[in-house]
C-alpha positions in Angstrom: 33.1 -10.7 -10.9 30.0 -8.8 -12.0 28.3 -7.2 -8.9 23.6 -8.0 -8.8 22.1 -5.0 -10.2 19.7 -3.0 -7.8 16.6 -3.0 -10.2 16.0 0.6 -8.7 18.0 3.7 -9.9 20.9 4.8 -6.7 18.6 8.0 -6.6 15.9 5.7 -5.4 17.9 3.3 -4.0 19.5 5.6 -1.5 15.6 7.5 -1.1 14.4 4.0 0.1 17.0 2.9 2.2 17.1 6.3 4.0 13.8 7.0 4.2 13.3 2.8 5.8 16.1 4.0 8.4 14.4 7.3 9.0 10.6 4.9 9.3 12.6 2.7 11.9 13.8 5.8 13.8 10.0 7.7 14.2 8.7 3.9 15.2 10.8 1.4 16.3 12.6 -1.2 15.3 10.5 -3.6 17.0 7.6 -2.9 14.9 10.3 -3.2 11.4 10.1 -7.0 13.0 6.5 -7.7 13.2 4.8 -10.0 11.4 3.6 -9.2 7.9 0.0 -8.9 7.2 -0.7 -11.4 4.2 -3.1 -12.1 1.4 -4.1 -15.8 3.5 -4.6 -14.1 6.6 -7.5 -15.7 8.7 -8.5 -12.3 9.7 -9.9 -11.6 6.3 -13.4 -12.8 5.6 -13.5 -15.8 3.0 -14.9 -15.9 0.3 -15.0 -12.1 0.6 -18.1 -10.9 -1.2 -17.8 -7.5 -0.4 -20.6 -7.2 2.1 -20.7 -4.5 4.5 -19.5 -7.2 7.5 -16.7 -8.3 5.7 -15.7 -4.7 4.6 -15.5 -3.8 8.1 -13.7 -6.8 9.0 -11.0 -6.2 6.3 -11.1 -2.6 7.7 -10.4 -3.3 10.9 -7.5 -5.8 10.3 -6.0 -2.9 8.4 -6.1 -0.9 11.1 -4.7 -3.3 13.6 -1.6 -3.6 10.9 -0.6 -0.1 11.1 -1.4 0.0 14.7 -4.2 2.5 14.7 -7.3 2.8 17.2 -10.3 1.7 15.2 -12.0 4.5 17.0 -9.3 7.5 16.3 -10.3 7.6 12.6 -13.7 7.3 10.8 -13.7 5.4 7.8 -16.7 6.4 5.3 -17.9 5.1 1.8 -18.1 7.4 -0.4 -20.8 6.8 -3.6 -19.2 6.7 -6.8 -21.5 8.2 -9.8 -22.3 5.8 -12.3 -21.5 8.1 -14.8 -17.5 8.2 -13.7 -17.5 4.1 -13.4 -19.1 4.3 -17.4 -16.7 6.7 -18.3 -13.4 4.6 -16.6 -14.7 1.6 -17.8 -14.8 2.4 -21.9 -11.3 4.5 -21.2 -8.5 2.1 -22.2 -5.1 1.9 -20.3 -6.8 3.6 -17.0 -4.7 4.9 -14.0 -5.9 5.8 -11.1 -4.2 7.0 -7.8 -5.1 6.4 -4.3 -5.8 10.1 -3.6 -8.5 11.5 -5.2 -10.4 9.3 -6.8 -10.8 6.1 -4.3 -9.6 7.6 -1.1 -8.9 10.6 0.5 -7.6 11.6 4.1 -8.5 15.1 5.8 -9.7 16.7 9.0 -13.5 16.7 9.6 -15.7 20.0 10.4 -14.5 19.4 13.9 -11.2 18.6 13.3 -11.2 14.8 14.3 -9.1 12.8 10.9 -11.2 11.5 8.4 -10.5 8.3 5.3 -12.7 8.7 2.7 -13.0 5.6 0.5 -15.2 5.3 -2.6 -17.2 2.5 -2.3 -15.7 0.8 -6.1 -12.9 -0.7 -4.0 -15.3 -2.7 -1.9 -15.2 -5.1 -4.8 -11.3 -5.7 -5.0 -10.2 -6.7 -1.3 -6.7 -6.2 -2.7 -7.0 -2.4 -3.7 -9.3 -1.9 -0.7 -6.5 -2.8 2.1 -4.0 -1.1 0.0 -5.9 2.1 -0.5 -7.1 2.1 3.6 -3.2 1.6 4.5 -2.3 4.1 2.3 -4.9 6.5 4.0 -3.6 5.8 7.5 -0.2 5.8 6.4 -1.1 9.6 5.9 -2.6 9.5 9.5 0.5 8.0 10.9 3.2 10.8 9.2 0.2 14.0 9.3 -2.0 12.9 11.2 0.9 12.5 14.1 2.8 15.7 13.1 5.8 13.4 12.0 5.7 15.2 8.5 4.1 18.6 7.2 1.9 18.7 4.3 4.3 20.4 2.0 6.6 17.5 2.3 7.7 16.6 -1.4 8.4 13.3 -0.9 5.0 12.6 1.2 3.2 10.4 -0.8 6.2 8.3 -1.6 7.0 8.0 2.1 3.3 7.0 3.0 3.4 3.8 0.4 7.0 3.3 2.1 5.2 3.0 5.2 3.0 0.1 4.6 6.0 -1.3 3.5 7.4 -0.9 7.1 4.0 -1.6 8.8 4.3 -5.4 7.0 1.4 -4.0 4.8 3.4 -3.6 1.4 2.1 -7.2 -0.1 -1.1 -5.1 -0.9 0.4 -1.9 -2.5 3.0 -3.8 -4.2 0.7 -6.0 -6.1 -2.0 -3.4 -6.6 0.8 -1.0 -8.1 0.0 -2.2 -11.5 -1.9 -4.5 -13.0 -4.0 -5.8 -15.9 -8.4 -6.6 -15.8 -9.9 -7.7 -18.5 -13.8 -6.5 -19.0 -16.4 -5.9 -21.7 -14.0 -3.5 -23.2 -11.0 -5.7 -23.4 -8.0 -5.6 -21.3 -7.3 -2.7 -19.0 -3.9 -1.1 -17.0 -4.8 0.5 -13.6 -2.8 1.5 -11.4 -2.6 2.4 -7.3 -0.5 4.9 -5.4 3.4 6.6 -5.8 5.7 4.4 -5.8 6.5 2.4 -8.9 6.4 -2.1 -8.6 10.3 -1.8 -9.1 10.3 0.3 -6.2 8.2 -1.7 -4.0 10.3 -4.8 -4.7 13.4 -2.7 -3.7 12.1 -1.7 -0.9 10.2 -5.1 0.2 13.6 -6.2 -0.4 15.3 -4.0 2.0 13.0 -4.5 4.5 13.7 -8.0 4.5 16.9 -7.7 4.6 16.5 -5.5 7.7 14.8 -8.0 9.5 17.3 -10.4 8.7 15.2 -12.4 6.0 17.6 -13.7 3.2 14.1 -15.6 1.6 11.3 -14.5 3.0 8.7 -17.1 2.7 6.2 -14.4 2.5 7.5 -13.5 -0.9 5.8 -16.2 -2.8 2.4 -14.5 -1.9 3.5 -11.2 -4.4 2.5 -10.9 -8.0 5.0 -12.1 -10.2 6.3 -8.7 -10.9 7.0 -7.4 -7.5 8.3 -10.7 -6.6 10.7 -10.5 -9.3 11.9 -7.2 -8.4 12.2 -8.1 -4.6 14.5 -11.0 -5.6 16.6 -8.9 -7.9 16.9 -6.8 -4.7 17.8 -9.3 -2.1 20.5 -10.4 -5.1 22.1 -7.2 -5.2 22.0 -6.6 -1.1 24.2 -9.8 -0.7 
């Protein structure tokens, strides 16, 4: 009999699984079991126009997802100049990360923690809750002093951890994807972990909580999705 192959290499296969248990370990397993935060959510504003209310509304659901006081960490909106959106906009195949470019997490002037999101991803509710969880993912493991900064596998960890938080719909589908514009049809991409990865792990974390077919699953891009069931295959 032919055993389900993991669609993840065993060096991330292991990395994921471990680093899940180590997640479960610094919070709990009762918060592995919450509910997952999902694209039909009545908390987010529809139709989501992008106004300033409904940003802050999406912000704040993101924040009660990964369990953070809305008043421990200011969220600003950072400009982008025209000039950058021009230039990204006639590149073709673009990636961008969530560090850097559309947000950013640091310690203010006085030292209180700081997510710095450029205002671009107001218009893509998808990429804005996946960037802001990503961002207070960094607040959970630094912010908290469960990780140092010169952590090698930190950035991977953090997009594990919305993963954990029930978050990872979000970073999963905005790992890759395809827009088409003026210029014709363009690849962007958001945060460290690959969508084979994120369907491993989405996987895993299902099967943690004891979820041989999460219903949630039908909400993920086809992509993701695919990979999740391709996990859930090899786990049993």
């Amino acid at each position: 009999m032919f055993r389900s192959r993991c669609p993840v290499g065993e060096d991330e296969r292991r990395w994921i699984e471990e680093s899940l248990e180590w997640l479960t370990g610094q919070f709990g397993e009762p918060l592995l079991r919450a509910p997952v935060l999902l694209p039909d959510d009545p908390r987010f504003p529809r139709p989501y126009r992008g106004g300033e209310e409904q940003v802050q509304q999406v912000v704040r659901t993101v924040f009660a997802q990964l369990r953070v006081d809305r008043e421990a960490v200011t969220v600003e909106l950072e400009h982008e100049d025209r000039a950058e959106r021009e230039l990204f906009a006639h590149l073709p195949r673009v990636a961008y990360s969530a560090q850097g470019a559309v947000g950013h997490y640091r310690r203010s002037a006085d030292g209180s923690p700081l997510v710095t999101l450029t205002d671009r991803l107001t218009a893509d509710p998808v990429a804005l809750v996946a960037v802001l969880a990503h961002e207070l993912g960094h607040h959970r493991l630094l912010g908290e002093g469960r990780i140092t900064a010169d952590r090698r596998d930190g950035e991977p960890l953090t997009d594990l951890l919305t993963v954990f938080f029930g978050a990872g719909h979000f970073n999963a589908n905005a790992a890759f994807r395809f827009t088409q514009g003026s210029t014709g049809w363009r690849r962007s991409s958001i945060g460290y972990l690959t969508q084979p990865m994120f369907g491993y792990a989405l996987a895993r974390y299902a099967w943690l909580r004891g979820e041989r077919e999460p219903g949630w699953a039908r909400l993920l891009d086809a992509n993701p999705r695919g990979y999740l069931r391709e996990g859930l295959r090899y786990l049993r």
